[in-house]
ZAMARGU-4260 file (C-alpha; in steps of 0.2 Angstrom, whole numbers, plus 5000, padded with zeros to 4 digits):
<rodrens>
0) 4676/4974/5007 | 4670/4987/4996 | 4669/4981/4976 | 4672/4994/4963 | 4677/4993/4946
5) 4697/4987/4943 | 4701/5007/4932 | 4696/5012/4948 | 4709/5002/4957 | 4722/5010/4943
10) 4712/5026/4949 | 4715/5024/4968 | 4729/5025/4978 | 4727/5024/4998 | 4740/5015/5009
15) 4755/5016/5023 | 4771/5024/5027 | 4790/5027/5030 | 4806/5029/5041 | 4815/5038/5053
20) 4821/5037/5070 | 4822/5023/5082 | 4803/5014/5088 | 4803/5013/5108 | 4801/4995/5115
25) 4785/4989/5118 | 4780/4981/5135 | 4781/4964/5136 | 4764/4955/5131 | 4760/4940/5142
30) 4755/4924/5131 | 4735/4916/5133 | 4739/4901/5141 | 4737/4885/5129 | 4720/4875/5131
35) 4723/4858/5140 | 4717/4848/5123 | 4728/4857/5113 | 4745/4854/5124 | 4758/4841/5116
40) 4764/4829/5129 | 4780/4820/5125 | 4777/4806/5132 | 4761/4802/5121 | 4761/4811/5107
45) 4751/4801/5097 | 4737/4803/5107 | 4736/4822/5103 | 4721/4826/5092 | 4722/4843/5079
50) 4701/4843/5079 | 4702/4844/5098 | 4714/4856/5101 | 4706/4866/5087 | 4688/4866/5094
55) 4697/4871/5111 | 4709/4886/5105 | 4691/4894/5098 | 4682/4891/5113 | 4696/4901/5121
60) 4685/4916/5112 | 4670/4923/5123 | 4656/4919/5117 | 4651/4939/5117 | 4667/4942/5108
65) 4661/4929/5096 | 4648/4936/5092 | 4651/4954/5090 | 4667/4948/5077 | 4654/4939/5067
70) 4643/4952/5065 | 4655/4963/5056 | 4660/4950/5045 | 4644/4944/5040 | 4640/4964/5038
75) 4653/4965/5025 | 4645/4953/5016 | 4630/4964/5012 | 4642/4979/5011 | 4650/4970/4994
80) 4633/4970/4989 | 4628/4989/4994 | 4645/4996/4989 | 4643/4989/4971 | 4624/4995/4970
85) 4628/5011/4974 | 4642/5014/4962 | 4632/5007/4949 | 4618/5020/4953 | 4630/5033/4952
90) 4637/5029/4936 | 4620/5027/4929 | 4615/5042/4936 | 4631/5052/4927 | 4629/5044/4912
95) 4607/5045/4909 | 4606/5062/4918 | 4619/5069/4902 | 4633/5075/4917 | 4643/5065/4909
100) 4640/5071/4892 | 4640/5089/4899 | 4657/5086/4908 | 4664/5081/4891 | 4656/5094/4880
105) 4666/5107/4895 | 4683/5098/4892 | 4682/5102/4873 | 4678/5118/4876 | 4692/5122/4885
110) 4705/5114/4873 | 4709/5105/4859 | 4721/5091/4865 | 4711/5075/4869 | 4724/5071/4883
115) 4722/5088/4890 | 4702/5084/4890 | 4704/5069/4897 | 4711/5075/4910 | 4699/5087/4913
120) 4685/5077/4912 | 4692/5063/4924 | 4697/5076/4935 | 4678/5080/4936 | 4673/5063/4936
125) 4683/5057/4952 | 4676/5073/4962 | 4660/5072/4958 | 4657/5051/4959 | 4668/5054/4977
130) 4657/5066/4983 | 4640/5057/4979 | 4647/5040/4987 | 4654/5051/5003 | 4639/5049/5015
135) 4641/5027/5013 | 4661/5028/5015 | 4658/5036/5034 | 4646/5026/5038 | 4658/5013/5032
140) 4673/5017/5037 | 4671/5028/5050 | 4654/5027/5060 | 4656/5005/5058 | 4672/5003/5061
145) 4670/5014/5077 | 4655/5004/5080 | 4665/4988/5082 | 4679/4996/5091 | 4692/4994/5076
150) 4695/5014/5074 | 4706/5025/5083 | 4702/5042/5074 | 4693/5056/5078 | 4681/5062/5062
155) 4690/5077/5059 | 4706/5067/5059 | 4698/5053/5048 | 4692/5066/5038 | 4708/5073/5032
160) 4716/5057/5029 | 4702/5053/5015 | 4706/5072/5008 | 4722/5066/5004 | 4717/5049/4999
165) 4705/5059/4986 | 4720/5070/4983 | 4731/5056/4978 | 4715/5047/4969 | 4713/5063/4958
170) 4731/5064/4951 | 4736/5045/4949 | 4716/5043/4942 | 4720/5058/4929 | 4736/5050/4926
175) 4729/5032/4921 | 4715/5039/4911 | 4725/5049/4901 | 4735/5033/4898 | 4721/5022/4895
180) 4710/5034/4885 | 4726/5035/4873 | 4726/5019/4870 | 4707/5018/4867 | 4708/5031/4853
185) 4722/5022/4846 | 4716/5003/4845 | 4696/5007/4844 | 4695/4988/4839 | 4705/4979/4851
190) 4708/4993/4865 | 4701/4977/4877 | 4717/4969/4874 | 4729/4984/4876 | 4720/4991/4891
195) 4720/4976/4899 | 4740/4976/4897 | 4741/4995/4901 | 4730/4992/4918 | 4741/4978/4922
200) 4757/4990/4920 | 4748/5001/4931 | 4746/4992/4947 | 4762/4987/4945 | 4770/5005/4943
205) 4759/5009/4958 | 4764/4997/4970 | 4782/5000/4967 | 4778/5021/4971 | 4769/5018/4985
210) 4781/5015/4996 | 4790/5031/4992 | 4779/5044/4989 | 4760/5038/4996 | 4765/5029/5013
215) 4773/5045/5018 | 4758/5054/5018 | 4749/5042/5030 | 4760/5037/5044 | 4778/5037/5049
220) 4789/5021/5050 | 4805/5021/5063 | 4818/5008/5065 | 4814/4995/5077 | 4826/4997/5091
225) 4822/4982/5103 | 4836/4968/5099 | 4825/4955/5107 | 4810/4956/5093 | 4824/4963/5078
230) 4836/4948/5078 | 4826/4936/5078 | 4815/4943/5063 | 4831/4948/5053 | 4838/4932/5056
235) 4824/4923/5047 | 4824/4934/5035 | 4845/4932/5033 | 4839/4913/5032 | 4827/4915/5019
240) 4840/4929/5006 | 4827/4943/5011 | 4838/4959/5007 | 4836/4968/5022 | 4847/4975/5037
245) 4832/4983/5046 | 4813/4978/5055 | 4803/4996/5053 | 4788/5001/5064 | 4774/5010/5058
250) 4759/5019/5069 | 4746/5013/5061 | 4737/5012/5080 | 4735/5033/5075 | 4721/5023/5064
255) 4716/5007/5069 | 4718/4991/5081 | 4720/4980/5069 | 4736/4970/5070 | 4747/4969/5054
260) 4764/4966/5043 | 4772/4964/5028 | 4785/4962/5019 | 4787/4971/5002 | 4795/4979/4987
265) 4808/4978/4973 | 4821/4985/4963 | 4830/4990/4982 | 4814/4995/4991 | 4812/4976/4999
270) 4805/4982/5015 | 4802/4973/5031 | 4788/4981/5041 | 4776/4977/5057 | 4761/4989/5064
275) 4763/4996/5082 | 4749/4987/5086 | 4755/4970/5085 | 4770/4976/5094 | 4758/4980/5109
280) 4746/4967/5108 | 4756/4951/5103 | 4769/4939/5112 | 4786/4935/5103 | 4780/4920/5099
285) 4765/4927/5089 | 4777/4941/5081 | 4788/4926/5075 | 4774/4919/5067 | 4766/4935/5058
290) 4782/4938/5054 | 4785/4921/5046 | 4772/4921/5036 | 4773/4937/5028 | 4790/4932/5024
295) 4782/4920/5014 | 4775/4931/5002 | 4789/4938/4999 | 4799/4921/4995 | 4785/4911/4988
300) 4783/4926/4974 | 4765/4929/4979 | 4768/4947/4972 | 4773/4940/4955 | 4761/4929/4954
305) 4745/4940/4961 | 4750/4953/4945 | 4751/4936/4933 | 4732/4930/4942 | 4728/4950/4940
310) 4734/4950/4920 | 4723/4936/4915 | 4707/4942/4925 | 4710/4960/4917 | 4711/4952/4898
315) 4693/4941/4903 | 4685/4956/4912 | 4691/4971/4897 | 4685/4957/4885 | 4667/4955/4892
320) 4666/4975/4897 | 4670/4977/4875 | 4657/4967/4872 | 4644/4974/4881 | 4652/4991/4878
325) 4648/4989/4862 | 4631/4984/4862 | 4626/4996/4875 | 4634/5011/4864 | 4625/5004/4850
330) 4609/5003/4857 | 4608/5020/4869 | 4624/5029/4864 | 4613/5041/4855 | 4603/5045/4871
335) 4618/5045/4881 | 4629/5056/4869 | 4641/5044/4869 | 4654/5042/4854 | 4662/5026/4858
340) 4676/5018/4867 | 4689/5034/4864 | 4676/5046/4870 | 4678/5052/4890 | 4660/5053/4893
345) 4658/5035/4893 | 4667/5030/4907 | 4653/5028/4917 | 4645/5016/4908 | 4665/5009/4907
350) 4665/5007/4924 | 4647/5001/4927 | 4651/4986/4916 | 4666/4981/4926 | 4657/4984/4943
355) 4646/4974/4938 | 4658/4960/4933 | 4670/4963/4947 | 4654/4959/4957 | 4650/4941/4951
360) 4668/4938/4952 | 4672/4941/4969 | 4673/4923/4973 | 4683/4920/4963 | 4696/4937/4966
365) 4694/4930/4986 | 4703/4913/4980 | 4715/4919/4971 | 4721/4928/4987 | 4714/4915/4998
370) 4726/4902/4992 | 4741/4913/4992 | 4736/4917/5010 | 4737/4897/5014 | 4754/4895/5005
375) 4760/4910/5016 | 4753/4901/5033 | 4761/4884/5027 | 4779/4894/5024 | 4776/4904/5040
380) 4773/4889/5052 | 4787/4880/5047 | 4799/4894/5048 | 4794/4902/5063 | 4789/4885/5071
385) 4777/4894/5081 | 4761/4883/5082 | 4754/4888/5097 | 4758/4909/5092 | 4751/4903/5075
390) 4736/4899/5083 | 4735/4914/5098 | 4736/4926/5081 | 4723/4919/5072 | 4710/4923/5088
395) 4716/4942/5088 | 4713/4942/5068 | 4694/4935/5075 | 4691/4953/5080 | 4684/4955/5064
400) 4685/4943/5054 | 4674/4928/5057 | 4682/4913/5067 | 4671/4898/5062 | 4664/4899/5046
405) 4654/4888/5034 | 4664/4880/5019 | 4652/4890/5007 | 4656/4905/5018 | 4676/4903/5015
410) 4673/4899/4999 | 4664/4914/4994 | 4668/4929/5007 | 4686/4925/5013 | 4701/4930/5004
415) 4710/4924/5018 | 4708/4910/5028 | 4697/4909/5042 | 4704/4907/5060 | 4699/4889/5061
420) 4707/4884/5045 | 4724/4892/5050 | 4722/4885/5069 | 4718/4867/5062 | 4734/4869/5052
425) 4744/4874/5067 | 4739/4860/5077 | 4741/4849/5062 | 4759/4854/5061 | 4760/4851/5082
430) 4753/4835/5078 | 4768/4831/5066 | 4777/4833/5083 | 4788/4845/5076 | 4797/4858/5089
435) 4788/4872/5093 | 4803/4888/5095 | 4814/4882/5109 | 4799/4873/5120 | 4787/4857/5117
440) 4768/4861/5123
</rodrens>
């Protein structure tokens, strides 16, 4: 849940994998049995209540498990707030201690071509600002999430997968910079306008690499072998014009517990993909319906639309970061030895700005994605048909994301929705008394 600014989302590059021989077939998961209240009779159907057989699916959950679930949410919520303080402390502390300044002053030194310096002193920059937030990423990503039992990784193998996350960071963030700092010392006036555009362009270009040149680095996707859970997700996706011949498998249990899919790419790398944990931990029913609803992404152009959200938010957030840019420059750059906008040595106070912003706007970031997320259900539900493996998914997702929360919680913290939001609309759906697969429960 970590907030930083969106250059460094241009900056960073960590994700997932790629192909190559056949995945073995998992051992056949039995389903949780469903809850009494939440069981469709076809004799008397209308006497079937969605709250009901909400309140009884959750209380399915022990109330320990319960517990431990919604303390790593809720922890989240002050790690959006620790995670932007100390980024803003280190890139007050860059740009007041004169490292910045000094880091600059270096790059000149060593040549004369401003992209060349550029790199050289984002090069810098990314090392040192990784290494002074280190010690807070192990405690968060590795000591917590081995706390809550959601990690499978030693440190040392932890460790070298954020070596070649930095290593990744460091040449895609050198990359952007250069790209963005060009564009700053061409447009001094209106660079808010054409950075935005260029950050934008960015992410794109970066989702549609990722696939085939970071993922590798990560984990390994193979073919899913098992005709039982392939044909059945292929044939939605024949249903739905997904271009796709093949359901890959990727080992993400090397790294987590977590249960997870999607369905992505482009330009030929449409991509159909399931982690081996949900292979292991989930009925066919439940696959069906993960399955379903990533589909949904895919169809419902949630990839197209997320970048169009993103475009608008980088045009409001460049703007306001000029503004105070600008003042800021105005009123310390002296101190700071900062020249202006085109001047490397103030991307801390760059970034500072748009952590900042990115901070206050995380509600509004989390709805975006939230509503996307709800669209996807609705798609997934009534193309799987899957209400009650709708329903035994959104428990296992309660592992660590919190099951029953406030509306102000939702609203503000989830950018998906909760498990009770997505089990109500399950059992609304039921309660339409439309067919669930090929049985009626």
């Amino acid at each position: 849940m970590q907030r930083t600014a969106s250059l460094f989302c241009a900056i960073c590059l960590a994700l997932t994998a790629v192909a190559s021989h056949g995945a073995p077939s998992p051992t056949p998961v039995p389903e949780v049995p469903v809850p009494a209240a939440a069981v469709l009779s076809p004799d008397n159907p209308g006497a079937f209540d969605p709250a009901a057989a909400t309140t009884a699916w959750l209380e399915t959950v022990p109330a320990d498990k319960r517990a431990k679930s919604d303390a790593y949410f809720e922890g989240g919520y002050w790690l959006i707030l620790w995670d932007s303080l100390a980024a803003a402390a280190i890139l007050l502390f860059l740009l007041s201690s004169g490292i910045s300044a000094a880091l600059r002053d270096w790059a000149e030194k060593f040549t004369r071509f401003k992209t060349l310096q550029v790199a050289i002193y984002g090069f810098s920059f990314i090392l040192i600002f990784s290494l002074i937030g280190f010690p807070l990423s192990v405690y968060e990503k590795f000591f917590r999430e081995h706390k809550y039992g959601l990690s499978t990784q030693t440190f040392a193998q932890w460790f070298g997968e954020q070596a070649k996350g930095l290593g990744f960071g460091l040449v895609g963030g050198c990359i952007a910079l250069m790209i963005l700092y060009a564009v700053f010392r061409r447009a001094p006036r209106t660079w808010w306008i054409w950075g935005a555009v260029v950050a934008t362009l960015l992410a794109i270009f970066a989702s549609f690499i990722a696939p085939l040149y970071v993922e590798p680095a990560f984990n390994s996707y193979k073919p899913l072998s098992d005709p039982a859970i392939r044909d059945p997700i292929l044939a939605m996706a024949k249903a739905n014009e997904i271009p796709v011949k093949q359901v890959y498998v990727v080992d993400a249990s090397r790294q987590t517990t977590r249960v997870s899919a999607n369905v992505a790419g482009f330009f030929g790398t449409t991509r159909i993909a399931l982690n081996d944990n949900l292979l292991n931990q989930c009925s066919l029913p439940e696959v069906r319906a993960v399955m379903a609803h990533e589909m949904g992404h895919y169809v419902l152009n949630h990839g197209g639309k997320l970048v169009t959200y993103q475009a608008v938010l980088n045009l409001i957030t460049f703007g306001l970061t000029a503004y105070f840019f600008n003042a800021a420059v105005r009123r310390r750059g002296g101190r700071w030895r900062v020249r202006g906008i085109g001047d490397p040595a103030g991307l801390p106070l760059l970034a500072l700005i748009l952590t900042v912003i990115l901070f206050f706007l995380t509600p509004v970031t989390n709805t975006i994605t939230r509503v996307t997320e709800r669209e996807a259900d609705s798609f997934g539900i009534n193309t799987a048909r899957e209400a009650d493996g709708m329903a035994r998914v959104a428990l296992k997702l309660g592992a660590y994301r919190k099951l029953n929360p406030s509306p102000l919680e939702e609203a503000i913290f989830f950018d998906h929705p909760s498990g009770r939001a997505r089990i109500r609309m399950a059992m609304d759906w039921k309660a339409a008394q439309l067919t669930c697969g090929e049985t009626k429960k």
